[in-house]
PAVEX-149129 format. One line per 5 residues: number of its first residue (from 1); their letters; for each residue x, y, z of C-alpha. Coordinates in steps of 0.02 Angstrom, whole numbers, plus 50000, padded with zeros to 5 digits. Example, Ala and Ser with C-alpha at 12.3 -4.5 7.8 and 13.67 -1.06 7.14 Angstrom:
2
1 = as = 50615 49775 50390 ~ 50684 49947 50357
***
This chain:
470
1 = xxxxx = 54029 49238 47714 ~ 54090 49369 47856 ~ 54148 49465 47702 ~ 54064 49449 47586 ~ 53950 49617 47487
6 = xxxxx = 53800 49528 47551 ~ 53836 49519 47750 ~ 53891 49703 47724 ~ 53745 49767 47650 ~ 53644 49672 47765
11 = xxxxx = 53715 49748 47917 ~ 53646 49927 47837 ~ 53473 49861 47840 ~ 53380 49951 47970 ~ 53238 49845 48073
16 = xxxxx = 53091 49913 47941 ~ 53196 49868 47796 ~ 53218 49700 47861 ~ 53050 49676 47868 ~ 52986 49761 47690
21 = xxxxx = 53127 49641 47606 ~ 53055 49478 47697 ~ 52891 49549 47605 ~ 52976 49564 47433 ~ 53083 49366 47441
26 = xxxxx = 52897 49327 47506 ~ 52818 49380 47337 ~ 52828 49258 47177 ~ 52843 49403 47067 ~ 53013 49437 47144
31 = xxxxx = 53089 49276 47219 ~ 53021 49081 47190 ~ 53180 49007 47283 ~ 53148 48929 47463 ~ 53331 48927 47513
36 = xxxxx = 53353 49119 47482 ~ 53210 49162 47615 ~ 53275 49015 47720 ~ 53468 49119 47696 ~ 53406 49276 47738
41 = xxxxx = 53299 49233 47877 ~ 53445 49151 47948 ~ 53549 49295 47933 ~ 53444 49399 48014 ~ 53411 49309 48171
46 = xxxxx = 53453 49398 48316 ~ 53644 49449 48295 ~ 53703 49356 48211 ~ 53775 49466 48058 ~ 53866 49541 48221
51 = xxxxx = 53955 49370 48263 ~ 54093 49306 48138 ~ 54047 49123 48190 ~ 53873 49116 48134 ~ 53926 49193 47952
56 = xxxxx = 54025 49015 47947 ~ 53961 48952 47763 ~ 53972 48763 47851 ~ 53871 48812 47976 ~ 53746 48898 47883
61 = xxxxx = 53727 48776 47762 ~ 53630 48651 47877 ~ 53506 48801 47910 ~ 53453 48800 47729 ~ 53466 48654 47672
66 = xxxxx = 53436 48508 47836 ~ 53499 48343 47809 ~ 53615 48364 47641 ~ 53791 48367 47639 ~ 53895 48545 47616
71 = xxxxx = 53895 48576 47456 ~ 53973 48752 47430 ~ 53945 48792 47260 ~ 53758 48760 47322 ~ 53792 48883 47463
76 = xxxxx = 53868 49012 47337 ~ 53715 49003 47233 ~ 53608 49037 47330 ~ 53690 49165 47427 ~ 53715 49229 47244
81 = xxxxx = 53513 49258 47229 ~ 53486 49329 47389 ~ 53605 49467 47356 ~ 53543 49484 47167 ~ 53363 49503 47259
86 = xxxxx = 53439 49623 47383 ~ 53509 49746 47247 ~ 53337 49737 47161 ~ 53264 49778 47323 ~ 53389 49934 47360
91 = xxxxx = 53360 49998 47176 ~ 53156 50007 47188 ~ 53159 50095 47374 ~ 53276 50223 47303 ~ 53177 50248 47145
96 = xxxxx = 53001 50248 47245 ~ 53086 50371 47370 ~ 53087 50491 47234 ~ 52918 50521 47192 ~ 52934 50646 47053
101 = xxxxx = 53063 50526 46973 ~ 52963 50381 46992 ~ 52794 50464 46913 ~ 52901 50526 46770 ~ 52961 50368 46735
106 = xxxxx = 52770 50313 46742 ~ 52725 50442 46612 ~ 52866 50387 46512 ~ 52802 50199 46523 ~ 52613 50248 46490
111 = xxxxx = 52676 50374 46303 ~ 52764 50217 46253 ~ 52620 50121 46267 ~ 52518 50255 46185 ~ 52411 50289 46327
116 = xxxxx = 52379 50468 46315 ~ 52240 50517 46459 ~ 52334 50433 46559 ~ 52521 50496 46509 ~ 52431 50668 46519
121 = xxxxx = 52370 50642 46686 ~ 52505 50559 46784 ~ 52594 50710 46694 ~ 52502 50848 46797 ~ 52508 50746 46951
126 = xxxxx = 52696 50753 46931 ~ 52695 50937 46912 ~ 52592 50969 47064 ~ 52710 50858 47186 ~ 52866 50951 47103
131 = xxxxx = 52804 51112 47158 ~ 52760 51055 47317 ~ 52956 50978 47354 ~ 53040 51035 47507 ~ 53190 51069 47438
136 = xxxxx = 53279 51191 47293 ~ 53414 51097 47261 ~ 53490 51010 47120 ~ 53387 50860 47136 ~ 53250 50970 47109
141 = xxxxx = 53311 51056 46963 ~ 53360 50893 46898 ~ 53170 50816 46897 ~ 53110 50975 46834 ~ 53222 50958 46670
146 = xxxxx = 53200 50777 46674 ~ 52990 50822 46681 ~ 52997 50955 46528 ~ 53092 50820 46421 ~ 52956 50693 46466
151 = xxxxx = 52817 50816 46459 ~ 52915 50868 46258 ~ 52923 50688 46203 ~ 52707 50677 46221 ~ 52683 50832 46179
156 = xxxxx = 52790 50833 46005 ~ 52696 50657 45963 ~ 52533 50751 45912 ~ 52650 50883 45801 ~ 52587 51006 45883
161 = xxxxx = 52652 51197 45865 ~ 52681 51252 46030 ~ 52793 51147 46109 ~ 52871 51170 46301 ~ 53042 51195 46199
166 = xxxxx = 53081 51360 46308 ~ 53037 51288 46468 ~ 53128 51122 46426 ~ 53278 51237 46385 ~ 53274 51350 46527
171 = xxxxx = 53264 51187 46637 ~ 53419 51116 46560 ~ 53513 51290 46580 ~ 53454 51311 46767 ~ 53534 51131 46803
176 = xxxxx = 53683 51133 46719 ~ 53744 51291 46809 ~ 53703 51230 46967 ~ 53803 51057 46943 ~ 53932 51143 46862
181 = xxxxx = 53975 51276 47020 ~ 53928 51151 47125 ~ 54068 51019 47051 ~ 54194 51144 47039 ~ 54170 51200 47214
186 = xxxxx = 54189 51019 47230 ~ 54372 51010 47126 ~ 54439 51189 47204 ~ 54404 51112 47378 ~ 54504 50946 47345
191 = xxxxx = 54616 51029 47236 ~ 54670 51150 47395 ~ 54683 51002 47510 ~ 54755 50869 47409 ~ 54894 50999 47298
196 = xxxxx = 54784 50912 47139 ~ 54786 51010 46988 ~ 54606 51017 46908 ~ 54551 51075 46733 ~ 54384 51158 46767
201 = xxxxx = 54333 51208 46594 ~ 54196 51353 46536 ~ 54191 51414 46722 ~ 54224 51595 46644 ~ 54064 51599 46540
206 = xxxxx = 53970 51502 46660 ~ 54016 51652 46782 ~ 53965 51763 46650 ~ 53787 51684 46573 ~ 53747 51676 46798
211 = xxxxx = 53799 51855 46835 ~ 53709 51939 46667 ~ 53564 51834 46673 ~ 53425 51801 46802 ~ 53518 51653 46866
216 = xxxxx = 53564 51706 47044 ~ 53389 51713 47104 ~ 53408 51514 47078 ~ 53460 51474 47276 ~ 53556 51325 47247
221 = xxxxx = 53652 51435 47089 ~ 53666 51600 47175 ~ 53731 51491 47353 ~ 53871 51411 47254 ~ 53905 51538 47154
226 = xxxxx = 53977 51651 47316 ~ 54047 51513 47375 ~ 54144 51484 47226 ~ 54184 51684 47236 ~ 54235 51657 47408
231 = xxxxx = 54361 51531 47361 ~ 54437 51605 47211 ~ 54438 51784 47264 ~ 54454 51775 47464 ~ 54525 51967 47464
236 = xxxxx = 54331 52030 47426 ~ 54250 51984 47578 ~ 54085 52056 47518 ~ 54068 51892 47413 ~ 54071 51800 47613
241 = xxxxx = 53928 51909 47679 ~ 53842 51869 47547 ~ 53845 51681 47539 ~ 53806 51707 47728 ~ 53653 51771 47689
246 = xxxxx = 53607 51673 47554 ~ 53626 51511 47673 ~ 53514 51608 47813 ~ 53378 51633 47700 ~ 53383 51471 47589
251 = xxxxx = 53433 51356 47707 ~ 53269 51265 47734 ~ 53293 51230 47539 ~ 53430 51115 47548 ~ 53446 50928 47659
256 = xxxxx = 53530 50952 47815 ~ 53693 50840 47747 ~ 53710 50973 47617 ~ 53695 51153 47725 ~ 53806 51046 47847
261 = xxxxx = 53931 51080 47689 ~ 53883 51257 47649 ~ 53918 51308 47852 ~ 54066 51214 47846 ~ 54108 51303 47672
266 = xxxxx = 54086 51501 47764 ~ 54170 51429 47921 ~ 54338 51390 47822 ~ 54334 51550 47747 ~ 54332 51623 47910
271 = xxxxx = 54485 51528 47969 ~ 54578 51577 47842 ~ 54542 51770 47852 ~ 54588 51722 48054 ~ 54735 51637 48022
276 = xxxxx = 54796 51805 47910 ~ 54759 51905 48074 ~ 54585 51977 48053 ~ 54515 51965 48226 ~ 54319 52018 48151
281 = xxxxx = 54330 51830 48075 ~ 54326 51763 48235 ~ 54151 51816 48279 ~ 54089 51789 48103 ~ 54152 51605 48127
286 = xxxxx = 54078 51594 48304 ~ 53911 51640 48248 ~ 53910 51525 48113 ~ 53972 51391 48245 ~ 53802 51462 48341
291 = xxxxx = 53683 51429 48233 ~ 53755 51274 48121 ~ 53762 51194 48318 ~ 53605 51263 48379 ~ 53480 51230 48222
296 = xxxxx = 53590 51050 48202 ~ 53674 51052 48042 ~ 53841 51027 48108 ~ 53754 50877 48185 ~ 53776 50720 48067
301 = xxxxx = 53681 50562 48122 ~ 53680 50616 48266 ~ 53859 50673 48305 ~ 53966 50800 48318 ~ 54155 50769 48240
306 = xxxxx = 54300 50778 48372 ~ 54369 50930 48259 ~ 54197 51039 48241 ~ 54162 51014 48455 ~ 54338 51067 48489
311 = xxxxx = 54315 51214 48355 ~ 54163 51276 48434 ~ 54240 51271 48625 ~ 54403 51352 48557 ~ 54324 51493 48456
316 = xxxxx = 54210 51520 48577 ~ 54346 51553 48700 ~ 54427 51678 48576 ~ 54293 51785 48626 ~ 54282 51755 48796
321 = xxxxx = 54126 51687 48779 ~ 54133 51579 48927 ~ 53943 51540 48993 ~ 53909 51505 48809 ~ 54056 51378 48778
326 = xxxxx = 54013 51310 48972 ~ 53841 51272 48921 ~ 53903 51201 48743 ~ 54017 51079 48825 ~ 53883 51019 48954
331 = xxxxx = 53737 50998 48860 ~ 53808 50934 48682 ~ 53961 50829 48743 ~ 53810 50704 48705 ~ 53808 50686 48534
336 = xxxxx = 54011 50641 48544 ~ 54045 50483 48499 ~ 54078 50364 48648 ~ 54269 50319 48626 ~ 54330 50504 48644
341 = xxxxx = 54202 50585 48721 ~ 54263 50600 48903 ~ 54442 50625 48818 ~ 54370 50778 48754 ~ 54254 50860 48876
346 = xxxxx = 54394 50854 49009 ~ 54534 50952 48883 ~ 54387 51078 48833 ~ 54326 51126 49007 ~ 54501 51126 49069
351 = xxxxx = 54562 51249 48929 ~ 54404 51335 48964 ~ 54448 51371 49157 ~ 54639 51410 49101 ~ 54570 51570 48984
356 = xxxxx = 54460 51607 49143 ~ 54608 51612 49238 ~ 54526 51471 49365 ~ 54706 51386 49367 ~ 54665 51294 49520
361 = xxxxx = 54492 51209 49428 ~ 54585 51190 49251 ~ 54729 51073 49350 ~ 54615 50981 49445 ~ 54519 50918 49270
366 = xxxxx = 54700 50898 49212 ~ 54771 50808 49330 ~ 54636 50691 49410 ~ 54583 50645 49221 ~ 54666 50532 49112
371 = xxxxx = 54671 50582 48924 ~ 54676 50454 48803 ~ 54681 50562 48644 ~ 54865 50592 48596 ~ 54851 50753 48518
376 = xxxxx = 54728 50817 48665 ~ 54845 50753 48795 ~ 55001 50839 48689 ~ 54915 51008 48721 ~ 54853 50967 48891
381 = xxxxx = 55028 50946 48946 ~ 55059 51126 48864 ~ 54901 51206 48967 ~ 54991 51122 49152 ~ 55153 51192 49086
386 = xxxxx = 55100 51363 49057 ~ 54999 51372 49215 ~ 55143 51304 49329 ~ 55261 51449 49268 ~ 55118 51578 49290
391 = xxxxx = 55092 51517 49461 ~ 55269 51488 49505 ~ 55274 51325 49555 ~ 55435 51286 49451 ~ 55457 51112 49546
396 = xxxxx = 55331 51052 49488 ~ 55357 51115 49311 ~ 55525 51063 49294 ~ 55461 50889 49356 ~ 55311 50910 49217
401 = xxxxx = 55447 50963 49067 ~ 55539 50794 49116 ~ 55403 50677 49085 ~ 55336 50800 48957 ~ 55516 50745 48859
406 = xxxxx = 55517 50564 48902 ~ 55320 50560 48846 ~ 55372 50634 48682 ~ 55504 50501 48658 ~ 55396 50367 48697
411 = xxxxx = 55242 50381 48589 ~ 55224 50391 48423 ~ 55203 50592 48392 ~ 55195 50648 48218 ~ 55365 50717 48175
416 = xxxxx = 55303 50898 48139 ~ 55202 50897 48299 ~ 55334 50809 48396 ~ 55466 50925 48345 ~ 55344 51080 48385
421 = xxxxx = 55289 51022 48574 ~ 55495 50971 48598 ~ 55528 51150 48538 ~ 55402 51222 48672 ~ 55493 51132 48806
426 = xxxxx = 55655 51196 48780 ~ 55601 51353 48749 ~ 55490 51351 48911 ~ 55668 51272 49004 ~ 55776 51433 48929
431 = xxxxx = 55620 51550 49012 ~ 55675 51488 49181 ~ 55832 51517 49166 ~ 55857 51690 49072 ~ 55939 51816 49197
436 = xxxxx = 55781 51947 49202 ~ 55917 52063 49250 ~ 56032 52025 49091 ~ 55935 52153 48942 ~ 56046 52053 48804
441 = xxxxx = 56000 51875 48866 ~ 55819 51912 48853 ~ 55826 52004 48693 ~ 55925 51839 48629 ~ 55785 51719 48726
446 = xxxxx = 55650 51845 48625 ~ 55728 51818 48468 ~ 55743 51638 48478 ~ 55559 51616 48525 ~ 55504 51737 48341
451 = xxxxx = 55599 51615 48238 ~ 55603 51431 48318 ~ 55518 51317 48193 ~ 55398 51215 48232 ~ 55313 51319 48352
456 = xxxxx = 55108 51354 48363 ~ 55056 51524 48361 ~ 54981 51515 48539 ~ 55124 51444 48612 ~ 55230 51562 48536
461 = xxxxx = 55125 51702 48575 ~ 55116 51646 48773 ~ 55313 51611 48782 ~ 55310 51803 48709 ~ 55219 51862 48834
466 = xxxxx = 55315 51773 48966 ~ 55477 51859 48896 ~ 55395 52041 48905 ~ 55347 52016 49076 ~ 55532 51975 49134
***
């Protein structure tokens, strides 16, 4: 049973749900077997949906059905029910949660039935909630289409000659282009991460019917609509400033999950006009760090991703924003999830105290902490490395690129990233040993370090900088 759909969605049920669903197998109307309330409430005892050994089916068994003799088709049958019961269960909280949805469906029930005051009413009511939604988004434009067709089919029953044909039409326009932007930000986005080649058909003349009509004063149009632009021509970077400003002022329009996506959407376009080598980027993605961070949306259930913390700290650091990053680490490190979060907060104030030139505090987090994260400790070695050549102490660097080698031979490093961090190493080893008298050797040492492959830009850029200075 440990694997089975029904102890999986089970352990998704949160303590309320538990409790409404007890209601519902309680009910005749839904349930009139004993042995699927005796199942669940066995499953739900305490913890053990946590415990493989209590999801034993011979050792439920007994609990719902004392005294007979394990029968497993039995078992299976009624596990069968329970989860049928479930499913039902799932599918009327997710229609009630919509309330617009669920009214319209109401209207729809009370036309068929030919009850007109009452189609007509439960008709306004579900205009006046619509208007009163939270959000802009497609959901929204979706029940508002789905509410002109309804509010069409009564109308067109008494022939009448105004019908809410334009509005039903405008409705259906207003969604479309949203989904359709919105899915092929969606297939431009995989597309450019998985190399998959996408037919994304009419986007021309959907650009064209949003940009000569009234369409971008739509927020959840007009938002993906530069985003798209952002994507497809990245050059124009007045397309970015916009969509910036569009997510500013509509943000309160959309659920959290999706302006988590839109920040996340301007932030990538800001890497990628940094990693071309223009610097302005930096700040535009730092203050989009700010405030995703700071009003939550980068926060999702309650934590912050390994990548988007380190993101923050680094681009923070970019611009020497130290107190700021500081105060980041400190006072968010909280929502990190528990496996990597110490992992983390030691590599982010130590490479906060190395661009602060506080060598002395950056080795001490270094060296006294243990970093479990392979990729975190890979660069951490790289930090101790650069700071023992700035400092001089070549003894102890020349002990650090030893075990740095053997370290690199002994785990399992990506090739790519192994090959980059073994390239830094001998590099580093060729720095100490370049006659800073000999012109020729360092010019030779200089070239070397502009075309070695693998080799990240910082490192490059400090080994660089190391060669100048000779």
């Amino acid at each position: 049973m440990k694997n089975s759909r029904l102890a999986h969605i089970l352990k998704t049920f949160s303590k309320k749900e538990v409790r409404e669903f007890s209601k519902w197998l309680d009910s005749p109307a839904h349930n009139q077997r004993e042995d699927v309330v005796l199942l669940f409430a066995y499953l739900t005892k305490r913890d053990y949906l946590q415990k493989d050994k209590y999801l034993q089916k011979e050792r439920v068994f007994p609990e719902v059905y004392p005294k007979e003799t394990y029968d497993d088709a039995k078992m299976r049958q009624a596990m069968f029910f329970l989860l049928k019961q479930m499913e039902d269960f799932l599918i009327y909280q997710e229609l009630m949660e919509d309330e617009v949805r669920s009214k319209t469906a109401l209207a729809s029930v009370y036309r068929k039935r030919h009850l007109d005051k009452s189609c007509e009413k439960t008709l306004r009511i579900v205009e006046q909630i619509q208007e009163k939604q939270p959000f802009r988004n497609e959901q929204f434009l979706r029940n508002r289409y789905l509410f002109q067709q309804e509010k069409y089919a009564y109308l067109s029953g008494f022939k009448r000659t105004e019908l809410n044909l334009q509005a039903m039409s405008n409705a259906l326009d207003t969604t479309y282009f949203a989904d359709k932007l919105r899915g092929s930000v969606l297939m431009l986005s995989h597309q450019s991460v998985f190399k998959t080649e996408y037919n994304i058909q009419m986007m021309e003349e959907v650009l064209r019917q949003v940009e000569t009509h009234d369409f971008l004063e739509t927020p959840s149009i007009a938002i993906y609509y530069y985003v798209l632009k952002t994507m497809t021509h990245p050059e124009e970077e007045d397309y970015f400033f916009e969509l910036k400003k569009q997510i500013q002022t509509h943000q309160d329009k959309f659920p959290q999950y999706e302006v988590r996506n839109l920040y996340l959407a301007a932030i990538n376009y800001c890497i990628k006009k940094m990693n071309t080598g223009n610097t302005p980027f930096i700040r535009e993605a730092f203050e989009l760090f700010r405030m995703g961070i700071e009003n939550k949306f980068l926060i999702e259930n309650n934590i912050i991703s390994k990548s988007t913390f380190l993101n923050v700290a680094i681009n923070g650091m970019l611009l020497k924003e130290f107190d700021w990053v500081e105060n980041f680490i400190h006072e968010y490190q909280k929502y990190l999830e528990n496996h990597h979060r110490e992992s983390i907060v030691v590599y982010g104030l130590a490479s906060l105290y190395y661009e602060k030139g506080e060598y002395d505090k950056s080795m001490q987090h270094l060296i006294q902490n243990e970093i479990n994260d392979l990729t975190l400790n890979l660069n951490s070695k790289s930090i101790l490395l650069k700071m023992y050549y700035e400092e001089e102490e070549f003894d102890a660097l020349e002990s650090l690129l030893g075990s740095f080698a053997t370290f690199l031979q002994r785990k399992k490093v990506m090739g790519y990233h192994k090959e980059g961090y073994a390239n830094l190493i001998k590099l580093a080893r060729k720095l100490l040993k370049v006659n800073p008298y000999d012109k020729k050797e360092i010019q030779k040492l200089k070239a070397q370090v502009e075309t070695t492959q693998p080799l990240t830009s910082s490192n490059r850029k400090w080994l660089l900088l190391q060669v100048e200075k000779l």
